[in-house]
N, C-alpha and C positions, 0 to 999 in steps of 0.2 A: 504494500500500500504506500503511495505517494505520502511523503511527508509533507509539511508548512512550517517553514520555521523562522521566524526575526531574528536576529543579531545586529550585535551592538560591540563595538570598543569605545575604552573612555577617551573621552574626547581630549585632544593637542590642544596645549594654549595657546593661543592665538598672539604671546609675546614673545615669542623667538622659534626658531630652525628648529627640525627634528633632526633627533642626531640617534646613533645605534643601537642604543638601549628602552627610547620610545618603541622603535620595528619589531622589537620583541613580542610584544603583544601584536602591534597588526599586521605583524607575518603569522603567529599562532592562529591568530583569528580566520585571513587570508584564506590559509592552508585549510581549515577549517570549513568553510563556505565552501572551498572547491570541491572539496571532498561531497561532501553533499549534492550540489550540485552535476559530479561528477557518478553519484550515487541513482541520480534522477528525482532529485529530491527537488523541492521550489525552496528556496533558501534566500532570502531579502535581506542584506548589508549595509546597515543602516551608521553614520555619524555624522558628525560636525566640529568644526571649529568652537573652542572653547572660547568666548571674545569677552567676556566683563571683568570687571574687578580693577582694583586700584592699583594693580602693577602695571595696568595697560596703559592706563590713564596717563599715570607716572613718564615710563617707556614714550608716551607718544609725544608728552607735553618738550623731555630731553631731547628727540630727536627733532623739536621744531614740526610735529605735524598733527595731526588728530588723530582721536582713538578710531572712528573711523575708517582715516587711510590707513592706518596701521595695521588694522585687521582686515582688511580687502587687501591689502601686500602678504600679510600671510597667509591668509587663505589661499591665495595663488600659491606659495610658494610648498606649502603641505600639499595644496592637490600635483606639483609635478612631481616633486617626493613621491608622495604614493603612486603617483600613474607611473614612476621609473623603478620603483620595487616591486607592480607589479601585484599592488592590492588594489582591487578593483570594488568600491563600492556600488552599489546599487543607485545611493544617493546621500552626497556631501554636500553638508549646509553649513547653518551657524548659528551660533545660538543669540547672537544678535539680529533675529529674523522678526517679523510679526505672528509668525506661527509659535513661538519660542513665548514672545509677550501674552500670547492668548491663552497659551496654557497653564505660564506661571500665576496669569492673575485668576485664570481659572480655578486651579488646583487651590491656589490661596484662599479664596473667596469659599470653594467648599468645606477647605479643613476649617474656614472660622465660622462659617455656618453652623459647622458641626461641635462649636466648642475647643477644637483641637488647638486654637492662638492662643495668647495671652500678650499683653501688656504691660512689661513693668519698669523701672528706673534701674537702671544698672551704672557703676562704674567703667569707664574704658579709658584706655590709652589715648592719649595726644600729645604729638608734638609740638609745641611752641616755635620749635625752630623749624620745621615744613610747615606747620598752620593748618593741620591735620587731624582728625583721627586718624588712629593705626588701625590698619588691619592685619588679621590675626598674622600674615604671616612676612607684615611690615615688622615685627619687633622680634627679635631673640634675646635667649636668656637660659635659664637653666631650669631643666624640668621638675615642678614639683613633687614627682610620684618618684622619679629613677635617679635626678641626681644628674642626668646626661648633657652636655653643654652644648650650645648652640643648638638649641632647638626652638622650632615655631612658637608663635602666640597660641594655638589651635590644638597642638596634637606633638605628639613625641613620636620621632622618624627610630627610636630604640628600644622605647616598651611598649608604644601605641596605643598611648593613654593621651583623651585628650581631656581640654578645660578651656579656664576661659582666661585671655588673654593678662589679665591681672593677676593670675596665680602665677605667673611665668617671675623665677628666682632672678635676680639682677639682670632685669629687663634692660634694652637698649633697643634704638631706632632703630630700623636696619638701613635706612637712608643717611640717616645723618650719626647716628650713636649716641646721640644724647637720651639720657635717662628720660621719659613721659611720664607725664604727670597723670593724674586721674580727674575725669570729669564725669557728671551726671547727664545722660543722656535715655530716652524714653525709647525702649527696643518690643520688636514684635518677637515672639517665642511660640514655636512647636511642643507639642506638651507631649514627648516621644513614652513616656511611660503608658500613658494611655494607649498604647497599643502591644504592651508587653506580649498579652495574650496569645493574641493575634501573628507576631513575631515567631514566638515560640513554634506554631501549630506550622508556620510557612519551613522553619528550620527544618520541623520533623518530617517534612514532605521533601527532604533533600537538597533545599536552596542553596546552602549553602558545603561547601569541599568538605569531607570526613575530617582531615587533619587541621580547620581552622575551629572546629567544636570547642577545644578548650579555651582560644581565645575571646570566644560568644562567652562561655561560661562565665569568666573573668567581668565581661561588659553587665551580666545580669546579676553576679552579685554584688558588684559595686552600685548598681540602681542608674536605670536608666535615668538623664537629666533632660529637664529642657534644653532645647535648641535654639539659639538666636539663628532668626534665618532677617534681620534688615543692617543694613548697614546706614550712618550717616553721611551726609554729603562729604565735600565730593566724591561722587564714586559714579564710576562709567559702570551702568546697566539699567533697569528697568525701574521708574521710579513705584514704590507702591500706591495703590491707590486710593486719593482721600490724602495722599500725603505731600507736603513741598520740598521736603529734603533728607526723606527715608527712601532707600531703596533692596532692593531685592539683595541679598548677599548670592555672592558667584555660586555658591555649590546647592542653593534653592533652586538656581535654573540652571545650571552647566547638567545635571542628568534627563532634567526636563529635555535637555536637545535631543536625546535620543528620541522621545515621540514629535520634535519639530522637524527633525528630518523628518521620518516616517509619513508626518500629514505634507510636505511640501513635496513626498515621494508621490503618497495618493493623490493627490492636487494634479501634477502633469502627469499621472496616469490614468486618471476618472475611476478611482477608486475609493471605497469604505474604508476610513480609517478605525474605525470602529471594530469592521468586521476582520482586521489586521491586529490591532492591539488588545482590544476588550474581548473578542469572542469568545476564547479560547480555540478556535479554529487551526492558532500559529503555536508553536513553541516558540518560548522566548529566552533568549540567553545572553547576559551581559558577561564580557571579557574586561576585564580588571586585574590592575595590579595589587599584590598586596599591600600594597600603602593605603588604596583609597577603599581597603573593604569595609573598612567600619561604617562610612559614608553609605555603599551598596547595600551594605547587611542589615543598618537598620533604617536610618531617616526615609532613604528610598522608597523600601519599600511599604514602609510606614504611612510615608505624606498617599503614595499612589491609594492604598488600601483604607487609608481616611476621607479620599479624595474622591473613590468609586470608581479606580480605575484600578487594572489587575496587576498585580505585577510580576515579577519573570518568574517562570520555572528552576531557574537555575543558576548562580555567579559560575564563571571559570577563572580563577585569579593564579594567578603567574607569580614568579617571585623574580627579581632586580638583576640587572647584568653585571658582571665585574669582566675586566679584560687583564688578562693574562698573574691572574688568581686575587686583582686586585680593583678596589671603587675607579671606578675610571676617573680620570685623572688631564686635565688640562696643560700641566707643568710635565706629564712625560707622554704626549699626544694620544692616550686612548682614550681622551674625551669626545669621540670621532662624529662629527656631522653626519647626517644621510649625506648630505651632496658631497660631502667630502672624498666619503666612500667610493659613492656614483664615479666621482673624477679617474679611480682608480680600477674601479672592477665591475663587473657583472651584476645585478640584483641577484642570480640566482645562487651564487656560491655562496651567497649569506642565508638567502633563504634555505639551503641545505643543509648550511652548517647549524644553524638552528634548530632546525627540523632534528638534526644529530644527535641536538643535547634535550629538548621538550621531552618530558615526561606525563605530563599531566598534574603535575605536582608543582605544589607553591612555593618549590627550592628556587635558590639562585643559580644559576646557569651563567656558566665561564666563556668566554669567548678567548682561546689563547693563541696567540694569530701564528704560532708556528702547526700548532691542529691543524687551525685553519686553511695553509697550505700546502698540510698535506693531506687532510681528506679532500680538499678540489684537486689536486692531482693526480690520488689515488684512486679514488671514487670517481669523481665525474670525469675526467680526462680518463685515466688508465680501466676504469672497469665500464659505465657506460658509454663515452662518444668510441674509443674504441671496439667496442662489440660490432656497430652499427657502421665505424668507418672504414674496417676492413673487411668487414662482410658484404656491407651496404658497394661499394668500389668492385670490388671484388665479380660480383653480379652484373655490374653495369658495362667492367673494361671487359671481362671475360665472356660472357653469356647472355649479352644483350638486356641487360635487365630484366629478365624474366623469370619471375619465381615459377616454379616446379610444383611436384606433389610430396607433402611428406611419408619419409620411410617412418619404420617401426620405431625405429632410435629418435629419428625426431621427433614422432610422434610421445615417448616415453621422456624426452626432454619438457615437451611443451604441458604434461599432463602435470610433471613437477610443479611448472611455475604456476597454472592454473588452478591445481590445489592448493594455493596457497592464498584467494583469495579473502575467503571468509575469514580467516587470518588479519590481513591485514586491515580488512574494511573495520574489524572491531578494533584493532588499533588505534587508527584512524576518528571512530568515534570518541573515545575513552581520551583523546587527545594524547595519547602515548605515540606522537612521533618517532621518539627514537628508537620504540620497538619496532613499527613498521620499517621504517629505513635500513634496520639490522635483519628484518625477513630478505626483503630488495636486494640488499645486497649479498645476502645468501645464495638470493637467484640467481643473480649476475654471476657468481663466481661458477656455479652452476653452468651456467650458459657457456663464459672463457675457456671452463674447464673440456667441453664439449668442442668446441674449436681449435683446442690446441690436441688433443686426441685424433680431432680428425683430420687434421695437418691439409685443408683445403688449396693451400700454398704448393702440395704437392701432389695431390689428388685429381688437381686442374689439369694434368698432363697425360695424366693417363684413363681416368673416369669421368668425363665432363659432367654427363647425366644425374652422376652420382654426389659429384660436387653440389650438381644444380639444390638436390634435394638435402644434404647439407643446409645449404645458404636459405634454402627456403626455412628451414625451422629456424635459422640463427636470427634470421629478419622476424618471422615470427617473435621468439623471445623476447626480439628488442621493440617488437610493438607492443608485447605485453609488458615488460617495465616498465616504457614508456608511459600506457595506463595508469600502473601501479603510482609512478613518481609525478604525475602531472599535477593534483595538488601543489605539491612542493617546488615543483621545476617543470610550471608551465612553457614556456619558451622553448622549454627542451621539448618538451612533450610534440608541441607544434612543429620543429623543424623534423621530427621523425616522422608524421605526419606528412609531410614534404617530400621529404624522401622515400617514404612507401608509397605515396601520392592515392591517398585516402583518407577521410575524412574525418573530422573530431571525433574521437574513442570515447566512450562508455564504459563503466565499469563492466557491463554485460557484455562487454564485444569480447573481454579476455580469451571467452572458447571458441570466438569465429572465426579458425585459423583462415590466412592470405596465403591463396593457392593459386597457379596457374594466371599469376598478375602481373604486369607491366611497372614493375617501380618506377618513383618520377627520376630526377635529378639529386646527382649528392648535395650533402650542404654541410658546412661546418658544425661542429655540435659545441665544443668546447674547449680553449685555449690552455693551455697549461699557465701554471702562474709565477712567479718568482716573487726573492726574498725583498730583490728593490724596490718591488711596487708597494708592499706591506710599509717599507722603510719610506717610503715616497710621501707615502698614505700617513705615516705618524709624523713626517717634516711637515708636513702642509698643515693635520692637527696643532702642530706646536706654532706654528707662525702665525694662523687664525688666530689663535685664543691669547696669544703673548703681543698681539696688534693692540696698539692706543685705540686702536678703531672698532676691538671686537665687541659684539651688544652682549649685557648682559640679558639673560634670560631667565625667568622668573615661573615657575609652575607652579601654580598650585595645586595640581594633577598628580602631581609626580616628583620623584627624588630626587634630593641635591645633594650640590657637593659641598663638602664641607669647609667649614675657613681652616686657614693653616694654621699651623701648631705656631704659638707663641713665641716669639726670641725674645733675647735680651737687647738692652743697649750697648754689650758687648759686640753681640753680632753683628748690630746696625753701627756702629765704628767700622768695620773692614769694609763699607762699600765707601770708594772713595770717588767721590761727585768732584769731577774739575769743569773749569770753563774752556769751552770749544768752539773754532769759527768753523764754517760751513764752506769749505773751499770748494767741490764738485758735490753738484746736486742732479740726479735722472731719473728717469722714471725707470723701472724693471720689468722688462716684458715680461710678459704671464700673468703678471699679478697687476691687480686693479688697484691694491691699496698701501704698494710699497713703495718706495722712493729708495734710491740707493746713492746714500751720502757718503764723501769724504771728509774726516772730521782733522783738524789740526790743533794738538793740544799742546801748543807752546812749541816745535818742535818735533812729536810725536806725532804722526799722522796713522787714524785708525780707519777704516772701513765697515759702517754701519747699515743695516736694512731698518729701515723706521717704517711705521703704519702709519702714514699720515698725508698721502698721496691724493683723500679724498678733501683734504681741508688749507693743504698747499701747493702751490706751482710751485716747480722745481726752481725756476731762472730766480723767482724771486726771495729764494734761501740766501742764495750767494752771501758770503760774507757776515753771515749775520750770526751771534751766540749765542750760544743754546749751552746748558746745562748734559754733563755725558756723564753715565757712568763709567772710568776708564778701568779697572779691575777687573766687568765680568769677563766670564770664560769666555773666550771663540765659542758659537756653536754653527755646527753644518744647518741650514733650512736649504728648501727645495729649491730656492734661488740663488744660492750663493753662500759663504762665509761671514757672519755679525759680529763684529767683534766687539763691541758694545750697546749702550742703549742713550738714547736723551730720554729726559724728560719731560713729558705734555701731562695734561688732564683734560679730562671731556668725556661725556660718556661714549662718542665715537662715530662715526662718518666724517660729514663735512666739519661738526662740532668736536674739535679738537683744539688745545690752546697748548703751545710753546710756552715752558717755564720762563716767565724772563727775568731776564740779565741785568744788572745795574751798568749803567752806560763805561762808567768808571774802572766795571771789570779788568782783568789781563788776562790772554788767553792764554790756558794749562794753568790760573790758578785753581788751587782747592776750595773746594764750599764746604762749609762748615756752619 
């Protein structure tokens, strides 16, 4: 029977780039849908742009433009991300839509019909020195349940315990660092225990993953609290209504966008949105990371089920990427972009390699980019594109491309791989990737090992016919892995498609073996990869992120990185800051936002790459002094050799500002 199913990932902030530990989930999810899909299932992939909140605001007000244009530029720039990874949603929106407004004042308007608001005077954070309330995840400090430092106003990224932003131990801005003070301010509140019940009964029916049980347990004996779901001016999002300077807090509508897509999907489709979310007609399943389950697990589905709308069957939450067994890291480049990536490799060698480590389980999963290149060239170069490029050639120079009928042996090949469906489809379900990938590639070896037994290479001389029937099972095989791995490595999927020159597979084609068929033309499958593109890939990380120019980016979605360990003012004495002229100033090709300056420090002339190509002409450097660090290290980037650093401030593009100089200076002296 035909399944119906919605899905959902949590939505990307709408304040900066995706980078390779957001793809973790919407490649899980991705792989996910296809499968389905490729099941014959109707499978609808649903998100959006996550666009409110007071980091954006912030973000847009620094860059000189509005929150607005901010989120219309990222929204472009997440949708070519995703369309160059190769997640394909059904339909990407934003949560700053009118479908998005209608539902939040919707859903509001019900739960306080229903008793579920409340109103009362609460303390909060403000800054004096922004002219601000803080929000929650404007101030850090030290958590009052664990003791853990640098953690949000909201919630503890280390015991995942949250509160309200005044219980946070030696609180500080995160804009400025100044201590906030406390003010009285009149908040709207979700009264989440009133749905305890109801909670519980939704858990017992599987909602939520076997292994996150005890930390529900944790949340219901500590007693569910109210919820501040408004925030006070300014704040970019939905004002509430009846109100002049309350509004919507981000994470009351950032889930809501999950059914703002959905109605702006049915809208240009002429479809019931109703008969999509409320019927129960669809299975519903949200993908989530484990940072934001507490959010999924209870308010969600709390506000929907006081709201009188249904909510999911089921969370899938994931757990956090580390690269090469550590938090990714900015200062040694595995803080790695999508595009960054992109500049470098494939979509699908990451989509595999992932697929490699997923279990289904809310562990962390390692990215260790020497794995990384040698399952692409183990796996996808040496066990699938070669199955298919010496078979596949083979056929075409030899035998006119025409498959045969298979013998006994092939036949006893192809029943191997074919038994192994149900297999893997239940893999597949259970989101245990890296089980199905470890069948797959059993086949495979299965298959090689079948080719090199029967030495086709020399069989062509003497038994052509028999060759033929060979290469017919071996093509075979490789249509059915191809099957098997299209999920995970559609692209691939497709060019073997090409090459057998027959049409999109189905899970059900696997026993329709290809007999007596005209294969099309060869095609490449996939490149081998080396150690300097990896090394390429982390220069380019380091020179992004260590750019005057890089944006900072603000989730409140998802995990951050942490501030650096503390030094002394012993440490801060060895960086020794001199005065330097700007004797040769150029721009550096490739890169849009480097300049590559010669520095003269009295005498010493240094050789520097600076990020500030979008906020200076080069001609008009000439001569002019600028503060340098003369001590750091040399380091190699993708451009060239830095042998030190100047000093700017700005938050970064065109808005960058040169330390300056007192006129009186002398060049190579020291600042102090």
């Amino acid at each position: 029977m035909t399944r119906k199913i919605l899905v959902t990932s949590a939505l990307p902030y709408a304040n900066g780039p995706l980078h390779i530990g957001h793809l973790v989930e919407y490649l899980q999810t991705d792989i996910w849908v296809r499968f389905q899909k490729l099941c014959g299932n109707e499978c609808l992939y649903f998100c959006a742009d996550d666009a409110h909140g007071t980091p954006i605001m912030i973000s847009a007000r620094n860059q000189g433009t509005t929150p607005e244009e901010l989120i219309e530029r990222m929204h472009a720039e997440h949708q070519k991300d995703f369309d160059d990874f190769l997640v394909r949603f059904d339909n990407y929106h934003s949560t700053h839509s009118q479908e998005n407004r209608h539902f939040a004042e919707l859903i509001f308007t019900r739960l306080n019909e229903a008793g579920s608001i409340t109103k009362r005077k609460i303390e909060q954070a403000y800054c004096g020195k922004c002219d601000m309330s803080l929000p929650d995840r404007y101030i850090r400090g030290v958590c009052p349940h664990c003791g853990a430092e640098d953690q949000y106003g909201d919630s503890c990224e280390v015991c995942g315990a949250t509160y309200q932003p005044i219980d946070l131990v030696n609180a500080g801005c995160a804009v400025c660092g100044q201590k906030p003070v406390v003010r009285d301010s009149e908040h709207y509140f979700f009264k989440l225990a009133d749905y305890e019940k109801q909670l519980k009964e939704l858990f017992g029916q599987g909602y939520i993953p076997p292994s996150a049980e005890n930390k529900l347990d944790e949340w219901f004996s500590a007693g569910l609290k109210d919820w501040d779901i408004s925030r006070d001016g300014p704040y970019f999002g939905f004002r509430i209504p009846g109100e002049d300077n309350k509004f919507f807090y981000v994470w009351l509508d950032a889930p809501i966008g999950y059914m703002a897509s959905a109605q702006n999907y049915c809208d240009k489709h002429g479809l019931d949105f109703d008969a999509i979310w409320n019927s129960g007609d669809y299975e519903v399943y949200h993908f989530i990371g484990k940072d934001i389950m507490y959010f999924h697990a209870l308010f969600w589905p709390a506000m929907l089920m006081g709201a009188q709308f249904r909510p999911a069957n089921k969370l899938f939450v994931h757990g956090f990427l580390t690269v090469n067994g550590e938090k990714m890291s900015k200062s040694r480049g595995t803080f790695i972009k999508a595009r960054t990536y992109l500049n470098h490799f494939q979509a699908e060698y990451l989509r595999y390699y992932y697929a490699c480590k997923l279990t289904g389980g809310i562990d962390d999963l390692d990215l260790s980019t020497g794995d990384f290149l040698a399952k692409a060239n183990s796996d996808l170069v040496g066990k699938f594109a070669n199955l298919a490029s010496r078979s596949g050639q083979m056929l075409i120079k030899k035998l006119d491309g025409q498959l045969g009928r298979l013998d006994d042996k092939g036949k006893a090949l192809l029943n191997e791989l074919t038994s192994a469906r149900e297999q893997i489809v239940e893999h597949y379900e259970s989101l245990n990737y890296a089980a199905a990938v470890r069948v797959i590639n059993s086949l495979a070896d299965s298959a090689n090992r079948f080719v090199e037994n029967n030495a086709p290479w020399t069989t062509i001389k003497t038994d052509p016919e028999g060759t033929r029937a060979m290469l017919t099972a071996v093509l075979n095989a490789v249509r059915v892995l191809s099957i098997y791995l299209s999920p995970v490595l559609p692209e691939f999927a497709g060019k073997v498609h090409t090459l057998l020159n027959i049409r999109q597979q189905r899970i059900d084609d696997v026993d329709k073996h290809l007999q007596e068929h005209k294969i099309g033309k060869f095609v490449r499958l996939f490149e081998r990869i080396e150690q300097e593109q990896i090394d390429a890939m982390i220069d380019e990380s380091k020179e992004v992120q260590s750019d005057a120019a890089a944006e900072q980016s603000e989730e409140p979605t998802g995990p951050k990185e942490a501030i650096a360990p503390e030094i002394t003012i012993d440490d801060f004495a060895k960086v020794d800051l001199r005065i330097a002229k700007i004797v040769e100033a150029k721009p550096v090709e490739g890169a849009d936002k480097l300049l590559s300056l010669t520095l003269d420090l009295g005498g010493l002339k240094k050789h520097v790459l600076a990020g500030i190509a979008k906020a200076y002409e080069p001609e008009k450097l000439l001569g002019r002094s600028v503060v340098c660090v003369a001590n750091l290290k040399p380091r190699k980037m993708k451009f060239g050799v830095s042998e030190g650093m100047i000093l700017a401030s700005g938050p970064g593009g065109s808005d960058i500002h040169l330390l300056s100089v007192d006129s009186g200076a002398k060049t190579g002296q020291r600042v102090k």
